[in-house]
PQR file with spaces between the fields and no chain letter, atoms N, CA, C, O and H, PARSE charges and radii, in Angstrom:
ATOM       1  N    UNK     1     -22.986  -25.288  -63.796 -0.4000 1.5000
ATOM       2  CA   UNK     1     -21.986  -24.625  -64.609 -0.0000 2.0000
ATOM       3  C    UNK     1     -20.781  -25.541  -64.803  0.5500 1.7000
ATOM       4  O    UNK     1     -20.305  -26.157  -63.849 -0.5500 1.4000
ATOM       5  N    UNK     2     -20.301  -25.628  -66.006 -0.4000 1.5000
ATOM       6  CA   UNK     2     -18.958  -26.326  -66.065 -0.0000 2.0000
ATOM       7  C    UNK     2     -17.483  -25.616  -65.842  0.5500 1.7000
ATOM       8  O    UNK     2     -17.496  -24.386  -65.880 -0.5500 1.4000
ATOM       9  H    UNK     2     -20.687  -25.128  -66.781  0.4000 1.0000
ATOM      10  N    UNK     3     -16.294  -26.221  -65.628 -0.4000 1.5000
ATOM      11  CA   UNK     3     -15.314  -25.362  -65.134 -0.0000 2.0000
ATOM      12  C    UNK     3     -14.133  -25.935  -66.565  0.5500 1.7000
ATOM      13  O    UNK     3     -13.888  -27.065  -66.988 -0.5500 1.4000
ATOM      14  H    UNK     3     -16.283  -27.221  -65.597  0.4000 1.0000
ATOM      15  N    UNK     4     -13.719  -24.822  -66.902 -0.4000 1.5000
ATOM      16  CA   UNK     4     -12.607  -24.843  -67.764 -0.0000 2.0000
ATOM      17  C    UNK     4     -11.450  -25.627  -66.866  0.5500 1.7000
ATOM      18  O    UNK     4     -11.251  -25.555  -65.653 -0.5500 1.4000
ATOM      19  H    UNK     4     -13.918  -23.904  -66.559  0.4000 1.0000
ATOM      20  N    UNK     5     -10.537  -26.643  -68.199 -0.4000 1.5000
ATOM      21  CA   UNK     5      -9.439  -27.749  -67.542 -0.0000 2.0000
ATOM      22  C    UNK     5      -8.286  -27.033  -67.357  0.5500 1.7000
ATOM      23  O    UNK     5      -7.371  -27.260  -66.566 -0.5500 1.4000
ATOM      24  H    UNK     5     -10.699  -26.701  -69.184  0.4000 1.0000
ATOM      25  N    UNK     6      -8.471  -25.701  -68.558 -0.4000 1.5000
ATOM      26  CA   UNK     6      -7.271  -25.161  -68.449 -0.0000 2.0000
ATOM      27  C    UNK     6      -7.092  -23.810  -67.664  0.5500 1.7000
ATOM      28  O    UNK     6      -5.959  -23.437  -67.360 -0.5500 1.4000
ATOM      29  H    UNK     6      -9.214  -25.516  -69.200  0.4000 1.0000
ATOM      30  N    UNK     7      -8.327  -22.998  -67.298 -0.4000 1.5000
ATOM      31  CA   UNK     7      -7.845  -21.978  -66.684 -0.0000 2.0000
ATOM      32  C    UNK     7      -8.835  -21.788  -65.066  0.5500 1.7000
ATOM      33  O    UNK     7      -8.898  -20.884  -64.234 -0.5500 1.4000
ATOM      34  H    UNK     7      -9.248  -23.301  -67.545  0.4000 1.0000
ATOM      35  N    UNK     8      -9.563  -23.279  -65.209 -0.4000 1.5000
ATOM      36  CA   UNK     8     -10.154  -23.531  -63.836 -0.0000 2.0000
ATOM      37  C    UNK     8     -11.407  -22.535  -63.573  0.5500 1.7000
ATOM      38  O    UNK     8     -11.869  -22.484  -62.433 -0.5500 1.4000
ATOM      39  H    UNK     8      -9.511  -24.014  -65.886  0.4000 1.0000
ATOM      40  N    UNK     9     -12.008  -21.682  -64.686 -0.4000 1.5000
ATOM      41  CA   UNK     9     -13.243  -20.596  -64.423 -0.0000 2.0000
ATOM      42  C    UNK     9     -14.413  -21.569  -64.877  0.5500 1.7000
ATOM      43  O    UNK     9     -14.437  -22.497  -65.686 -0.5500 1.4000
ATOM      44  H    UNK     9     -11.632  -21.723  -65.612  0.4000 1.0000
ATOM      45  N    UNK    10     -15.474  -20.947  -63.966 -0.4000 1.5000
ATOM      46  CA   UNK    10     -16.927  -21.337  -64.721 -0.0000 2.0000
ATOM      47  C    UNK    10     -16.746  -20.920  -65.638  0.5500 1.7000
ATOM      48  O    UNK    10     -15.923  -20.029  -65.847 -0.5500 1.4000
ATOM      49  H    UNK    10     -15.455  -20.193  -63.310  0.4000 1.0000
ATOM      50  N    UNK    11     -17.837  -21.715  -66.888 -0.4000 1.5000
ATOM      51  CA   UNK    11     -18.367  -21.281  -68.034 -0.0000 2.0000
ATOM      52  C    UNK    11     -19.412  -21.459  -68.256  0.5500 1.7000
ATOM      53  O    UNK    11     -19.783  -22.437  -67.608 -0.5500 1.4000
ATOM      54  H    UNK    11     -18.506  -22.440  -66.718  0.4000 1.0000
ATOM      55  N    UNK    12     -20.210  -21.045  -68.864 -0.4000 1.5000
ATOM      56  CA   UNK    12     -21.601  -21.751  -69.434 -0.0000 2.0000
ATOM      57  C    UNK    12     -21.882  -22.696  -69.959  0.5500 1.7000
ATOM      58  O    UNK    12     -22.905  -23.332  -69.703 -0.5500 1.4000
ATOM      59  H    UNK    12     -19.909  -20.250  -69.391  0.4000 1.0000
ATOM      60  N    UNK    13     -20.700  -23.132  -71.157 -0.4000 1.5000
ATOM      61  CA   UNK    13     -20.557  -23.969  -72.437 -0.0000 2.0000
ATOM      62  C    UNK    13     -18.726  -24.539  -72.336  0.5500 1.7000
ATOM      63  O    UNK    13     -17.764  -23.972  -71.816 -0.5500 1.4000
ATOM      64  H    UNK    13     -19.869  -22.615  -71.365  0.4000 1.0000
ATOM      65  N    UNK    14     -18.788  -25.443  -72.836 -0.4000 1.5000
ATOM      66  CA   UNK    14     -16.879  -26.023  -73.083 -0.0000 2.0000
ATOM      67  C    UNK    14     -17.192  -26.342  -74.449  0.5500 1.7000
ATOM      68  O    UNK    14     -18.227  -26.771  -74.959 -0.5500 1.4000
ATOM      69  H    UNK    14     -19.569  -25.903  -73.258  0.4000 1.0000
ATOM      70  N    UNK    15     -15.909  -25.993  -75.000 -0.4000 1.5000
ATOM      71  CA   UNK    15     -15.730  -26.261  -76.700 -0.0000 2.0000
ATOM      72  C    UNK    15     -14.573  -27.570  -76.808  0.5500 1.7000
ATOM      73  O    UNK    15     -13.490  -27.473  -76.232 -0.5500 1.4000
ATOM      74  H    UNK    15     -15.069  -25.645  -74.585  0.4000 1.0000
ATOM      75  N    UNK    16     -14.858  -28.509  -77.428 -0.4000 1.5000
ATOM      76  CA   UNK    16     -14.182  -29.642  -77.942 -0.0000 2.0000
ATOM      77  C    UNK    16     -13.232  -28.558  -78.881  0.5500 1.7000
ATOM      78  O    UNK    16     -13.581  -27.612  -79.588 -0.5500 1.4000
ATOM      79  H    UNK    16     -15.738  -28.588  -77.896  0.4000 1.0000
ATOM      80  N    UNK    17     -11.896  -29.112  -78.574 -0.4000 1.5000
ATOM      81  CA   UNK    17     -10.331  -28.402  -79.387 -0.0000 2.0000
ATOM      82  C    UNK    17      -9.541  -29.627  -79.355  0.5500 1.7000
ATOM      83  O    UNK    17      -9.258  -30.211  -78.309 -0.5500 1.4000
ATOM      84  H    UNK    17     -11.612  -29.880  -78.000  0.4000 1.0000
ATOM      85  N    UNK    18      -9.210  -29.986  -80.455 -0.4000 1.5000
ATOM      86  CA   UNK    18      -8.154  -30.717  -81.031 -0.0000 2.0000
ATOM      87  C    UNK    18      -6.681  -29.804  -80.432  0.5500 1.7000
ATOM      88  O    UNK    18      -6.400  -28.738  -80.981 -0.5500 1.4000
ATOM      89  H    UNK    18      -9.439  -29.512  -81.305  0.4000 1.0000
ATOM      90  N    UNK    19      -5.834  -30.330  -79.308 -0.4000 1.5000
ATOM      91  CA   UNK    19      -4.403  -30.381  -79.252 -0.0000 2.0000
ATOM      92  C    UNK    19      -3.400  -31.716  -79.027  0.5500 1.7000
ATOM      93  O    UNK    19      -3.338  -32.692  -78.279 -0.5500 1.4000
ATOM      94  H    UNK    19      -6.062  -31.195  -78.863  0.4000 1.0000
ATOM      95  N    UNK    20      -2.798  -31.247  -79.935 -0.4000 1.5000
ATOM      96  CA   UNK    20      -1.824  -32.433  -80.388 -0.0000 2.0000
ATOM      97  C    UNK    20      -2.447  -33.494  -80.172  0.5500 1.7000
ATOM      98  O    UNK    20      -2.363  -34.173  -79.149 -0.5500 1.4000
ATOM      99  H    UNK    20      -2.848  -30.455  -80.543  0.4000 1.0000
ATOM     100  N    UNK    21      -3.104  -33.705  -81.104 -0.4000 1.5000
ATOM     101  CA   UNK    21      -4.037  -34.574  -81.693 -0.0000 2.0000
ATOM     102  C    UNK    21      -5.043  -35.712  -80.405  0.5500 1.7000
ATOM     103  O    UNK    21      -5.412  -36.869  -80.611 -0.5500 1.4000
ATOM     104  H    UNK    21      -3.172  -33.153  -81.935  0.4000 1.0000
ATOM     105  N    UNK    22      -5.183  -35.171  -79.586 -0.4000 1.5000
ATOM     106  CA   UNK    22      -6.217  -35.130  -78.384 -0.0000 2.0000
ATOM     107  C    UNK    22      -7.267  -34.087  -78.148  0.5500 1.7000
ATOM     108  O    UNK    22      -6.962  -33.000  -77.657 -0.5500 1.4000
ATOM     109  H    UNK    22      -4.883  -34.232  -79.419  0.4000 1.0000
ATOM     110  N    UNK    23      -8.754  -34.452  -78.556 -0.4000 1.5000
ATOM     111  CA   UNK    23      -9.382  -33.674  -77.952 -0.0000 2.0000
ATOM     112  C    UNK    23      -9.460  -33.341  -76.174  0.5500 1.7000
ATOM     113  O    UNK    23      -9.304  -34.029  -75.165 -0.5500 1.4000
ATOM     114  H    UNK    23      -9.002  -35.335  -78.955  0.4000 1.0000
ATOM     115  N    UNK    24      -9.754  -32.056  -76.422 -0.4000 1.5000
ATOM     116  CA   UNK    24      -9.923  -31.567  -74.728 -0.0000 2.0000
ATOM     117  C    UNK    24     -11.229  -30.545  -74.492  0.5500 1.7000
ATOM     118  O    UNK    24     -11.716  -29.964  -75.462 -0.5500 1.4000
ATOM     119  H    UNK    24      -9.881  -31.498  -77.242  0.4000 1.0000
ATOM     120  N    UNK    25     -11.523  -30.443  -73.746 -0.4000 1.5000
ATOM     121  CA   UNK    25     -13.006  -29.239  -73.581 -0.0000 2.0000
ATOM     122  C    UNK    25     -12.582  -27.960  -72.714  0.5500 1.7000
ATOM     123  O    UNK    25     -12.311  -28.216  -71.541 -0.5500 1.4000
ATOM     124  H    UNK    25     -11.127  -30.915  -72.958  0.4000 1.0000
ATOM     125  N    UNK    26     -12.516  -27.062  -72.983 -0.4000 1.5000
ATOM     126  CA   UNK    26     -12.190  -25.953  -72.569 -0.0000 2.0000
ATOM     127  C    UNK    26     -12.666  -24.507  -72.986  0.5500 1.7000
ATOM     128  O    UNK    26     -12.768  -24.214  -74.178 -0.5500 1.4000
ATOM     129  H    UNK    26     -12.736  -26.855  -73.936  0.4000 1.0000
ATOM     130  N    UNK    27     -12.912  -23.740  -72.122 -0.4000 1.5000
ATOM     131  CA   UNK    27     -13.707  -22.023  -72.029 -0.0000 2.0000
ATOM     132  C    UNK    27     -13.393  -21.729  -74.022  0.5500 1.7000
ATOM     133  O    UNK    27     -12.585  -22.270  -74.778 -0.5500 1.4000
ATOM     134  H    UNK    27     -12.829  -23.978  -71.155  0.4000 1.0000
ATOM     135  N    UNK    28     -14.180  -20.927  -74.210 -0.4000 1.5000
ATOM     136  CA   UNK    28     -13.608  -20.091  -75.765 -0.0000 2.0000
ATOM     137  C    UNK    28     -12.996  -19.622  -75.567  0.5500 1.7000
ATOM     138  O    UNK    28     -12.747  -19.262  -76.718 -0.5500 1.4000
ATOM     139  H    UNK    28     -14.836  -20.488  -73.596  0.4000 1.0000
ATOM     140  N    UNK    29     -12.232  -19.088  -74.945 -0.4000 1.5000
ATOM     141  CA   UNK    29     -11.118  -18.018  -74.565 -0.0000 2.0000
ATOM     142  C    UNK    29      -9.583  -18.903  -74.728  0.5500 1.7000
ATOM     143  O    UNK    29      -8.550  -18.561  -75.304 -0.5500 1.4000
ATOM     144  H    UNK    29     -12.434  -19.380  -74.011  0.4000 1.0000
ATOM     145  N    UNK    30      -9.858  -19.955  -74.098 -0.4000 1.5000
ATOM     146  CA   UNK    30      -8.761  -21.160  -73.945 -0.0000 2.0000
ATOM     147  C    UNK    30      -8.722  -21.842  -75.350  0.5500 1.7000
ATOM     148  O    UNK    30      -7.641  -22.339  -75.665 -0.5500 1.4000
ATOM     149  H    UNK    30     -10.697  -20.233  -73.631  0.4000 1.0000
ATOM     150  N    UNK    31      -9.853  -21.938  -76.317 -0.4000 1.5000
ATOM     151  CA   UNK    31      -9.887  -22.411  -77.193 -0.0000 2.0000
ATOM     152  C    UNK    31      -9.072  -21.784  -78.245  0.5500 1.7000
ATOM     153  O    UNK    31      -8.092  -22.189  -78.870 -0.5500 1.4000
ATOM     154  H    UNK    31     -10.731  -21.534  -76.061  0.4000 1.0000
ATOM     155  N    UNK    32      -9.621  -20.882  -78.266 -0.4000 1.5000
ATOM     156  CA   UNK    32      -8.840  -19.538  -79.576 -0.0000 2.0000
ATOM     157  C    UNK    32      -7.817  -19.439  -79.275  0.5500 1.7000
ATOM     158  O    UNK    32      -6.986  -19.257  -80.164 -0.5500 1.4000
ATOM     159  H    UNK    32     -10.418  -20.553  -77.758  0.4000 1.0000
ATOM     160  N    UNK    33      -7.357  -19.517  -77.794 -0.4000 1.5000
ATOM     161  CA   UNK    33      -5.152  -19.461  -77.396 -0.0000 2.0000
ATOM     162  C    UNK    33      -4.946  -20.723  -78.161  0.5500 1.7000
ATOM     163  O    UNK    33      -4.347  -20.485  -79.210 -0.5500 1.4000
ATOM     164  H    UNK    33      -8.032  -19.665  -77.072  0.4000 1.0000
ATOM     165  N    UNK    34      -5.245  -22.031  -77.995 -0.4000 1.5000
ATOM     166  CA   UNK    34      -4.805  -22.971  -78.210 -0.0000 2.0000
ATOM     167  C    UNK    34      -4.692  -23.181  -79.770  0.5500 1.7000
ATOM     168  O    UNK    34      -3.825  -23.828  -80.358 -0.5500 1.4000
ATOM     169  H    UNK    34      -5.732  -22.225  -77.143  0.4000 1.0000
ATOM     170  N    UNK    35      -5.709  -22.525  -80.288 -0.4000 1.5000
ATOM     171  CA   UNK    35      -5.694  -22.695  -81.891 -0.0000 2.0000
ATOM     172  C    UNK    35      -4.577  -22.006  -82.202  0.5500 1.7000
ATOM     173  O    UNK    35      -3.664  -22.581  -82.794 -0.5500 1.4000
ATOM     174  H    UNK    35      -6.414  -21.999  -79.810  0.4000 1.0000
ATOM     175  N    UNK    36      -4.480  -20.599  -81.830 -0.4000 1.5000
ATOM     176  CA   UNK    36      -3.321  -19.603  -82.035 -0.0000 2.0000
ATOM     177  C    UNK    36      -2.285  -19.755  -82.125  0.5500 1.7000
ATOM     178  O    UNK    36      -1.643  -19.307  -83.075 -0.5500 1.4000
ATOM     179  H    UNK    36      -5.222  -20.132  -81.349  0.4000 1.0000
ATOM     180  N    UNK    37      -1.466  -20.846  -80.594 -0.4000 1.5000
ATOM     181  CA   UNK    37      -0.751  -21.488  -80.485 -0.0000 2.0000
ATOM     182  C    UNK    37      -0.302  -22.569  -81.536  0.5500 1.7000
ATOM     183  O    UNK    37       0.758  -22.503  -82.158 -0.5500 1.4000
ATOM     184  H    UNK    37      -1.988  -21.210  -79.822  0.4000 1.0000
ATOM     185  N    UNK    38      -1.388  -23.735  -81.681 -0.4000 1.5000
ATOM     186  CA   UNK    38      -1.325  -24.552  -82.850 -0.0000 2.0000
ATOM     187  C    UNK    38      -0.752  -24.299  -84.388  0.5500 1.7000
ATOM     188  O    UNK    38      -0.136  -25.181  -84.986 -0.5500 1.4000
ATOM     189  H    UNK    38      -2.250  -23.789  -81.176  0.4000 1.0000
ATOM     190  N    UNK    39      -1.069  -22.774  -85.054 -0.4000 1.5000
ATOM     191  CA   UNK    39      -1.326  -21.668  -86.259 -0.0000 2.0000
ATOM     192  C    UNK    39       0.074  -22.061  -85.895  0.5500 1.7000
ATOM     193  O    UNK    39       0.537  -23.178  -86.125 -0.5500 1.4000
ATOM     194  H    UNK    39      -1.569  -22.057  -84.568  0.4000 1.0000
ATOM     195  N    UNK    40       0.861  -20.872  -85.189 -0.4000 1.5000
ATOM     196  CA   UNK    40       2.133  -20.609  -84.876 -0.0000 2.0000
ATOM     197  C    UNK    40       2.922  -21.488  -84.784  0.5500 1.7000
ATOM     198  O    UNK    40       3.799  -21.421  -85.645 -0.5500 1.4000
ATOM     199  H    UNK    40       0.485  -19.964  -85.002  0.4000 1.0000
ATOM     200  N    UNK    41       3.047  -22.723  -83.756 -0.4000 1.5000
ATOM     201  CA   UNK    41       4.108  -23.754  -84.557 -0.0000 2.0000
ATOM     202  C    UNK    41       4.037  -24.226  -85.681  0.5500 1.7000
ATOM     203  O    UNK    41       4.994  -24.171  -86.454 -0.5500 1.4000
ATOM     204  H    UNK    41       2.335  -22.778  -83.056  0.4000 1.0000
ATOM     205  N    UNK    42       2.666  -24.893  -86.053 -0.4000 1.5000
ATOM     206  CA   UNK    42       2.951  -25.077  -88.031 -0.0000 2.0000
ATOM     207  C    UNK    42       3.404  -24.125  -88.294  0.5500 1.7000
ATOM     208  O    UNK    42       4.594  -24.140  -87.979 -0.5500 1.4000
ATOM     209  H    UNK    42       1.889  -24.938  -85.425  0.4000 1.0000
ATOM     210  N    UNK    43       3.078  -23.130  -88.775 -0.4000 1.5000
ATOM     211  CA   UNK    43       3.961  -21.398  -89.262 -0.0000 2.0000
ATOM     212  C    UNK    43       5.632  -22.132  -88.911  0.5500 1.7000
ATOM     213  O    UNK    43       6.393  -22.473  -89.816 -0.5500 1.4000
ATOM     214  H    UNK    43       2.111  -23.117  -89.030  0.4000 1.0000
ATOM     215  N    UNK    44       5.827  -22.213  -88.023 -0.4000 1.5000
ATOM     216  CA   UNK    44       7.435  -22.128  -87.291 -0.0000 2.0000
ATOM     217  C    UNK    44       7.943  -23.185  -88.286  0.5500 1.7000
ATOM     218  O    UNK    44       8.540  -22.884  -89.320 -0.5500 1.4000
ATOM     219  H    UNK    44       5.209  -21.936  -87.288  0.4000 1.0000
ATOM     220  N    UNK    45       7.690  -24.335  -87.937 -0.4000 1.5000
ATOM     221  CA   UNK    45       7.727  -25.645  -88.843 -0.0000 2.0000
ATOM     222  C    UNK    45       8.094  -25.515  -89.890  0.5500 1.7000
ATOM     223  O    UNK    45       9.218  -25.556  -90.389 -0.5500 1.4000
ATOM     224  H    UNK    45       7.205  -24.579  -87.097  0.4000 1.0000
ATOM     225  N    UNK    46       7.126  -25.347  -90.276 -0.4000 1.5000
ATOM     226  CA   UNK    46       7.323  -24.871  -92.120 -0.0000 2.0000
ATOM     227  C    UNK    46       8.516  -23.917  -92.304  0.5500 1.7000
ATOM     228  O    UNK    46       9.358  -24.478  -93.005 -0.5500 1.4000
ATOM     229  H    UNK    46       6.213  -25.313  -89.871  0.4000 1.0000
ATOM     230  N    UNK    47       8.899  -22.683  -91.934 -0.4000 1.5000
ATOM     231  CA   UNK    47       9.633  -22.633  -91.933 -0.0000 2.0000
ATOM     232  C    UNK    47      10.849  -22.611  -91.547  0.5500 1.7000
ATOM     233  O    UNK    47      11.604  -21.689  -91.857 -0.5500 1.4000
ATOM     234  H    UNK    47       8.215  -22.227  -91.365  0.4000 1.0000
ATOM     235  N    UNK    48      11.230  -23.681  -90.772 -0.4000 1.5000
ATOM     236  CA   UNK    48      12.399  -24.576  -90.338 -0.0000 2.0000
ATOM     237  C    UNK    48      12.555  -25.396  -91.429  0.5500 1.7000
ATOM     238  O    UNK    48      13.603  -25.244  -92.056 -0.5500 1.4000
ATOM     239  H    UNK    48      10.617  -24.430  -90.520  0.4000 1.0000
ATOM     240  N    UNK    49      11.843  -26.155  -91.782 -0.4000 1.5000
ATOM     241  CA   UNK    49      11.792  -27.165  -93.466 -0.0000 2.0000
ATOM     242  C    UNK    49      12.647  -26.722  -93.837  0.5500 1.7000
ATOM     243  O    UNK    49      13.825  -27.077  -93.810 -0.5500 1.4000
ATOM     244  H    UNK    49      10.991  -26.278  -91.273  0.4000 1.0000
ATOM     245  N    UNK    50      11.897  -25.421  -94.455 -0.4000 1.5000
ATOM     246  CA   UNK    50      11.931  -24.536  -95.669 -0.0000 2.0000
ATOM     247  C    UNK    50      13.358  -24.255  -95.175  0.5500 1.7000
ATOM     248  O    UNK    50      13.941  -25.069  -95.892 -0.5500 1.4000
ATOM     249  H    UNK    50      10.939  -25.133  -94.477  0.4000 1.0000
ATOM     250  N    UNK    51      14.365  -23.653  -94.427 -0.4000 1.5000
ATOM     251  CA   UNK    51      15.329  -23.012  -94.302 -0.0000 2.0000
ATOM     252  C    UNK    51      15.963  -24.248  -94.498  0.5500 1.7000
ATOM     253  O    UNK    51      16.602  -24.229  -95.550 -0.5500 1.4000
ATOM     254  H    UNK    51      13.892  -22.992  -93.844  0.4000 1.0000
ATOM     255  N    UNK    52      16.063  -25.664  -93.702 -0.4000 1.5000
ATOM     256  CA   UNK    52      16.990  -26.483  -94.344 -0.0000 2.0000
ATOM     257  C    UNK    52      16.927  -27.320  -95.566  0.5500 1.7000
ATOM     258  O    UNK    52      17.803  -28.119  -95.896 -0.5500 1.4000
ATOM     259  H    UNK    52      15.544  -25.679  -92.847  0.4000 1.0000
ATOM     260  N    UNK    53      15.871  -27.092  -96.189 -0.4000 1.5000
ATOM     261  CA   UNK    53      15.586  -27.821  -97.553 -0.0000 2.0000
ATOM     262  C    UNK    53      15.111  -29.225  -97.487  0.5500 1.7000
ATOM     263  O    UNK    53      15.713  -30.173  -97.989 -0.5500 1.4000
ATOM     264  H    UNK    53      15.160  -26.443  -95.920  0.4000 1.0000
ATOM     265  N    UNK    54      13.673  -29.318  -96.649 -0.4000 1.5000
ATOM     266  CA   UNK    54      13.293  -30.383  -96.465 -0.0000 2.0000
ATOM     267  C    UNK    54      12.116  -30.778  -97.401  0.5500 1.7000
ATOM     268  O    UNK    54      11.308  -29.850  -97.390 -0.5500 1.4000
ATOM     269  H    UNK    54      13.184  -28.548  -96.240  0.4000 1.0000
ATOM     270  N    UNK    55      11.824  -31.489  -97.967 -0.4000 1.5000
ATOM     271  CA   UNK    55      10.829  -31.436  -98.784 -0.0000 2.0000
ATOM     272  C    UNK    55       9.332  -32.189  -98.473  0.5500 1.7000
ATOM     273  O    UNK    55       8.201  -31.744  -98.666 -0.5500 1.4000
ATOM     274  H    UNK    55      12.481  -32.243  -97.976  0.4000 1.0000
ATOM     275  N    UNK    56       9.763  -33.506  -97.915 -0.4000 1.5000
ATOM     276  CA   UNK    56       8.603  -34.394  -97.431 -0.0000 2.0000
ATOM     277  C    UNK    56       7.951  -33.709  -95.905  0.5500 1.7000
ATOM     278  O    UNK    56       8.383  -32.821  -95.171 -0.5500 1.4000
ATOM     279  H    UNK    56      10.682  -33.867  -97.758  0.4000 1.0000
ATOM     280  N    UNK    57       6.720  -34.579  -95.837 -0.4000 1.5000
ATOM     281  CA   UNK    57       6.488  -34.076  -94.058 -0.0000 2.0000
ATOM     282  C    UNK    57       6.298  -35.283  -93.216  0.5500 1.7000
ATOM     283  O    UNK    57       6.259  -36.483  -93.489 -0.5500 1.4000
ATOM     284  H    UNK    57       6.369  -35.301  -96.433  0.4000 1.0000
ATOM     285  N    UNK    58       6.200  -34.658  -92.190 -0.4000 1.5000
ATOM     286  CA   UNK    58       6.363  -35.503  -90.919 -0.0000 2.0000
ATOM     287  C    UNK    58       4.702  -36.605  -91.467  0.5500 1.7000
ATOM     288  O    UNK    58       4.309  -37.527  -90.753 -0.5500 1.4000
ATOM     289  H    UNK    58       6.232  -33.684  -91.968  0.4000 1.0000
């Protein structure tokens, strides 16, 4: 059985997830937070831009 990096449980399977631009292998459960997480600062980002009138991106 393999053990998740991030929440230390067996799993059956680890899923390759892109964070901040490093893959890592971790449970589905850990995967879908991390995407969630990911969603939500772009979301934030954007609009931080947007409120000071930024036009280009990082």
């Amino acid at each position: 059985m393999a053990t998740c990096k991030e929440c230390e449980n067996e799993v059956d399977k680890l899923v390759a997830v892109k964070v901040s631009g490093k893959a890592k292998k971790m449970c589905e459960d850990c995967a879908d937070r991390a995407r969630e997480e990911a969603e939500i600062a772009e979301e934030s980002e954007s609009v931080v831009q947007n409120m000071m009138g930024f036009k280009g991106r990082r």
